[in-house]
N, C-alpha and C positions, 0 to 999 in steps of 0.2 A: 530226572537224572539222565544225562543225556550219551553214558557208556551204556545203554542195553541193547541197542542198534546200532548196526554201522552207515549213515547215511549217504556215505559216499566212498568206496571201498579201494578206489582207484588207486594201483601201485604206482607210488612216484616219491621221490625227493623233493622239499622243499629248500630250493636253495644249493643244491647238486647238479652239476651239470657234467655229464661224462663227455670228454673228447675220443670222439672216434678215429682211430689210425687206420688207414685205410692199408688191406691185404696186398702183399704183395703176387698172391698166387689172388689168379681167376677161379672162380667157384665154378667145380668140376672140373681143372686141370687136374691130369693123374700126375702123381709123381712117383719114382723108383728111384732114391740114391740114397747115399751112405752116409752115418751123420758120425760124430763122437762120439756124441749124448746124445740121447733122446728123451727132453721134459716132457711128462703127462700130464696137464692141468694147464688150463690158463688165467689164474684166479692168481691172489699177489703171492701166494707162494712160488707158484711156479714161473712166473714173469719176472720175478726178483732171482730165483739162483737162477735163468736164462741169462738175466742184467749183469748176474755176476760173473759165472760162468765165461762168459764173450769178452766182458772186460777185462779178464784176467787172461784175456790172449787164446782162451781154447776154442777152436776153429769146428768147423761145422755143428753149430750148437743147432738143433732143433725143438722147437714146442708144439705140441700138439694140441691141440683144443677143438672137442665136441662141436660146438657152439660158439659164440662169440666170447671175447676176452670178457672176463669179470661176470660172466651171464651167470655162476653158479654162487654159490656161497657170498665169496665177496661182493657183490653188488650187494646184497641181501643184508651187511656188517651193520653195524648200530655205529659204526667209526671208530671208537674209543679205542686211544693207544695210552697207557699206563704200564709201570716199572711196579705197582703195589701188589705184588704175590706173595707166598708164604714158603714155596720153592724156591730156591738158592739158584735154580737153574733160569726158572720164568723170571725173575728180578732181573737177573744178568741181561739175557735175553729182548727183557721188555725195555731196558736202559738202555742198551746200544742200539734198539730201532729208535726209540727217542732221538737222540742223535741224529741219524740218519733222515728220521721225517723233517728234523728243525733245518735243517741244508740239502731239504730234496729238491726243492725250487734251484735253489744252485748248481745240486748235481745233474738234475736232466732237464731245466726249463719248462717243468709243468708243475702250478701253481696245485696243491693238493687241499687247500682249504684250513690249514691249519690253525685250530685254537688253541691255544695253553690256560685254559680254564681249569685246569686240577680233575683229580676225580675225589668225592666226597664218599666213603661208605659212613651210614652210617648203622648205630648199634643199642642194638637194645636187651640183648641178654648179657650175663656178667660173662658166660662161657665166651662169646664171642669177643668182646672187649678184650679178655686176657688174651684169644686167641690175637687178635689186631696188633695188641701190643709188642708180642712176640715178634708179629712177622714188623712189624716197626722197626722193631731193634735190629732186622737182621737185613731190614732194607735198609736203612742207615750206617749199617755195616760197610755197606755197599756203597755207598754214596749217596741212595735215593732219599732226596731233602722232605721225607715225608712226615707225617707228624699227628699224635692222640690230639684232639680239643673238647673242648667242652660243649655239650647242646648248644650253649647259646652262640657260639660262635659258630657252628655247622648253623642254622639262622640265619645269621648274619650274611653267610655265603651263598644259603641256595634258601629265599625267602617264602618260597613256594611252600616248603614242608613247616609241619606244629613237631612241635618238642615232645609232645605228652609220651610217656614212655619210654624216651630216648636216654641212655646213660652216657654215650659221647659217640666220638666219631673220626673215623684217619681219613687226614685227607693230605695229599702229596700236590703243588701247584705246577710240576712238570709235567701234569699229564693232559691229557684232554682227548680232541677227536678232531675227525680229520675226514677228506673224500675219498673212500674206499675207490673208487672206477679213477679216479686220477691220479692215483699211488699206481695200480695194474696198467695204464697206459702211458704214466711216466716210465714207468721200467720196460714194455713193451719197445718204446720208441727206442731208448737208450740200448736196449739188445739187439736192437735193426740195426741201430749206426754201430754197431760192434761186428757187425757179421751173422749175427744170427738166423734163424729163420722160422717167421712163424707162422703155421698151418692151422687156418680158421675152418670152420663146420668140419672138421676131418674127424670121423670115429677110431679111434685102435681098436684094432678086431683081434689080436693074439700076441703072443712074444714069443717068437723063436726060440729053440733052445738047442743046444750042440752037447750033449751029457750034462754038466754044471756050468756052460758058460751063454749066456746070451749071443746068440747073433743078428738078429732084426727085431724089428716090430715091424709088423701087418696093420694096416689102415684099412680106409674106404678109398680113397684114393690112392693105395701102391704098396710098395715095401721100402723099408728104410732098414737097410744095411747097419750096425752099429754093436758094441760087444757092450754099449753102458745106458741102460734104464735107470729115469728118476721120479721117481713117481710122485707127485705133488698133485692129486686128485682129488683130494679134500675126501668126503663122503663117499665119493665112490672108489675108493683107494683100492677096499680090500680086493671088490672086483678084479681091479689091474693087477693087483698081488698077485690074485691066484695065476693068473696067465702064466707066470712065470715059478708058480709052486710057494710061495711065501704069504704066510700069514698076518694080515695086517687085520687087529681087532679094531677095525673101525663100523661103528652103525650110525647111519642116518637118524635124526631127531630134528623135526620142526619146532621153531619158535618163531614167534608173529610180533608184530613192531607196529605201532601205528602215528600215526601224523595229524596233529594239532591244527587248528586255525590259527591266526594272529594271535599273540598274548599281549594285552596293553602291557607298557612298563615291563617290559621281561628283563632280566637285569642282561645287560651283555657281556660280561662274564660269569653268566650261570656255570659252576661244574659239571660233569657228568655225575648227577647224585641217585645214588642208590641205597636203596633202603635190606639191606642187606639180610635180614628177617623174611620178607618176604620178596624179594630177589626184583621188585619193581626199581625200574630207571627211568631216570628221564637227563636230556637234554636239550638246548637250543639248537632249534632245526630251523636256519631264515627267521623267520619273526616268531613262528612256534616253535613246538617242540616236538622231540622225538622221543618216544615212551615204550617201555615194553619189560615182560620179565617172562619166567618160566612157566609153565603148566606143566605139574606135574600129573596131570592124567592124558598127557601125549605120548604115544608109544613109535617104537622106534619102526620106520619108513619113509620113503620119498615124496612121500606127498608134499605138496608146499599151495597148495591152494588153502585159502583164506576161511576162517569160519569165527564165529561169536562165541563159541564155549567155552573160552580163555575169559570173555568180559565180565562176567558177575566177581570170578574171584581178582580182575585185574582191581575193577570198580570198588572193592570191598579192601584192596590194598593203599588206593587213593585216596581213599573215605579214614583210614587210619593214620596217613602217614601225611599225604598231602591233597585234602579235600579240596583247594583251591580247583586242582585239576577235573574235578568231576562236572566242571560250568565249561568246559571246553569242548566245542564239536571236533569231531575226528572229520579229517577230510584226504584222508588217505591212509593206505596200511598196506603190509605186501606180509608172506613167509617166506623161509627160507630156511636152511638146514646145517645145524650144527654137526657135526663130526667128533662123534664120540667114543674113546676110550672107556677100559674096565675103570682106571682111574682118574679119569677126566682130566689126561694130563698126554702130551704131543706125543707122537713115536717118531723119532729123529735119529738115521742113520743106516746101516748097511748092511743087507744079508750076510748069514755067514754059510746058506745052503744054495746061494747060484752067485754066481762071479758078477761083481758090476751091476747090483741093484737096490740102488739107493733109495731112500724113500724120508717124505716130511709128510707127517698129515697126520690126523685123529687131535686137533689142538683143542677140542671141546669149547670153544667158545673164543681165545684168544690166538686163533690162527692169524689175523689182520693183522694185528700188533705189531707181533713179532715177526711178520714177515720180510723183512728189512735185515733181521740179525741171522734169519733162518737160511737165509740165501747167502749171507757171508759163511753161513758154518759150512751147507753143504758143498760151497765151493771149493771149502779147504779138505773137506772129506774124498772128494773125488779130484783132487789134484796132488791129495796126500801130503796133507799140512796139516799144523795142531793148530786147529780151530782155539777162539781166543777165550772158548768155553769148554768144557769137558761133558758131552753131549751123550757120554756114554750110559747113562743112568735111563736114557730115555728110550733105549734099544728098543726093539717091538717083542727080542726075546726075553724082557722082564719080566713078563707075564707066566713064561714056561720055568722061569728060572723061581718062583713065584717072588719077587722084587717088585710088587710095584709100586709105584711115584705119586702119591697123593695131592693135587692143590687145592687146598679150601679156598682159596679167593677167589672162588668161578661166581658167574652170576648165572 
């Protein structure tokens, strides 16, 4: 059985290739000037409301980023972008990035990889089943063309897995996956040719404050004059929170992905199919696949370096649902770090204790997706438009209010 070692652990993509935008600031240029906005994150949250932001005319947009674009979470994405939740909110959401991904080669000239292979769950308790069906109905409410079948047609779809056990399965064909670092530097580029400006290796070291209103952010490289923070930091959100006195219930959680060799005969429209039981996925990654699920005895921190104590119960998930995979050598795997909420569900939108500080992040798993629709709301938030969603349920003060936002369709 050849998941008990990793024989070659090497972080990579098969079949991924990121285009690098080159900086327009020199590494180590200080800078001192004043912006509108100032985005924190350069991951596709915050590169997508930068995109939007600029496009809609608002002049001195800045983005700040640690590290390099995409280096945090989003690189790290499994890709999958699906409309299949059980929130009224995530559906909307996850449907209008759909859109957006299908005409992004249009909208900014960079090719993101996209397949529309569907996502498959499937289901093997009757609880869960009723549960599916439900949110079924209410994604078809919606528009979202998704739909119950039968085991033997989840088979038929994703040939890999055995039936035994399975009482059926939702599977929606508008959905699929896509290149996470080509979506972030599609929008990157598209927020340059807008005006924007984006600040690579730069750390924000603090946020100004004038009683209740913002006036700068502090870096490694200078101060940026500005009365509007948006913080799009993914995992380390809450950090930036505090800078400015606002509590974002976000914690760090590792989850690890690993990378197949060749599969003979892999179908080329395999779905992203996940066994939703026990939270194993796989899809087509180049001629392999891309495989991973949860561990629940990881505990919340930054760590994101790689280890084996995920593999016996991965192996043990394989072995039940889709044994095929347990004859495959791994030939690459990386971590990387979910951003998690009390209720595994985004906090989207705007202090009401300091003036002008926006915030998207803690999306528990599906930040990538939506990040396409999440850039169109926050631009309408800080421009002061009614977003084409009602975004309010997701406050960060639901928690205090005790309201909060459940999604079962996490994986």
């Amino acid at each position: 059985m050849r998941w008990r070692t990793c024989p070659d652990s090497r972080t990579g993509r098969l079949g991924r290739v990121a285009t690098r935008v080159p900086a327009r600031r020199q590494e180590g240029e200080a800078v001192n000037t004043d912006a509108s906005v100032v985005v924190i994150g350069g991951g596709v949250m915050g590169t997508s409301i930068a995109c939007h932001l600029a496009r809609a005319g608002v002049r001195d947009v800045v983005l700040v980023e640690r590290d390099e674009l995409a280096s945090g979470s989003t690189s790290k994405a499994a890709g999958g972008v699906r409309a299949q939740f059980s929130d009224e909110l995530n559906i909307q959401l996850g449907a209008r990035s759909l859109e957006a991904f299908g005409r992004f080669e249009e909208d900014t000239g960079y090719d993101i990889g996209l397949h529309r292979v569907g996502y498959l769950f499937l289901l093997s308790t009757p609880e869960d089943v009723a549960g599916f069906e439900a949110s079924v109905r209410l994604q078809n409410s919606l528009g979202v063309p998704s739909r119950m079948i039968d085991p033997a047609e989840a088979q038929r779809l994703s040939p890999l897995i055995t039936t035994d056990g399975l009482l059926a399965a939702a599977f929606s064909p508008d959905d699929g996956h896509c290149t996470p670092e080509s979506v972030v530097h599609g929008y990157a580029s598209a927020a340059r040719a807008h005006g924007a400006r984006i600040l690579r290796h730069t750390d924000v070291t603090g946020i100004e404050l004038h009683g209740d209103r913002i006036t700068a952010v502090t870096t490694t490289i200078g101060r940026i004059a500005t009365d509007t923070v948006i913080c799009a930091a993914g995992a380390w959100s809450r950090a930036v929170g505090a800078m400015a006195g606002v509590d974002l219930p976000v914690v760090p959680l590792r989850r690890q992905i690993a990378v197949t060799e060749p599969v003979e005969g892999l179908p080329p429209h395999l779905p992203m199919t996940i066994d939703f039981s026990s939270s194993l996925y796989f899809h087509g990654e180049g001629p392999g696949l891309l495989l991973g699920m949860s561990d629940p005895d990881e505990r919340p921190g930054f760590a994101t370096d790689t280890h084996d104590r995920w593999i016996p119960r991965l192996a043990a998930a394989m072995e039940h649902r889709a044994p095929a995979l347990l004859d495959l050598r791994r030939t690459a795997g990386w971590a990387g770090l979910y951003e998690v909420t009390p209720d595994h569900n985004a906090l989207i939108g705007e202090a009401t204790s300091v003036s002008r500080f926006l915030y998207a992040t803690g999306f528990s798993g599906h930040g990538f997706l939506q990040g396409p629709a999440v850039g169109e709301v926050v631009r309408d938030l800080y421009l002061g438009r009614v977003p084409f969603v009602d975004v309010s349920p997701l406050s960060a003060g639901r928690f205090a209010a005790d309201a909060p936002r459940p999604e079962a369709n996490r994986v």
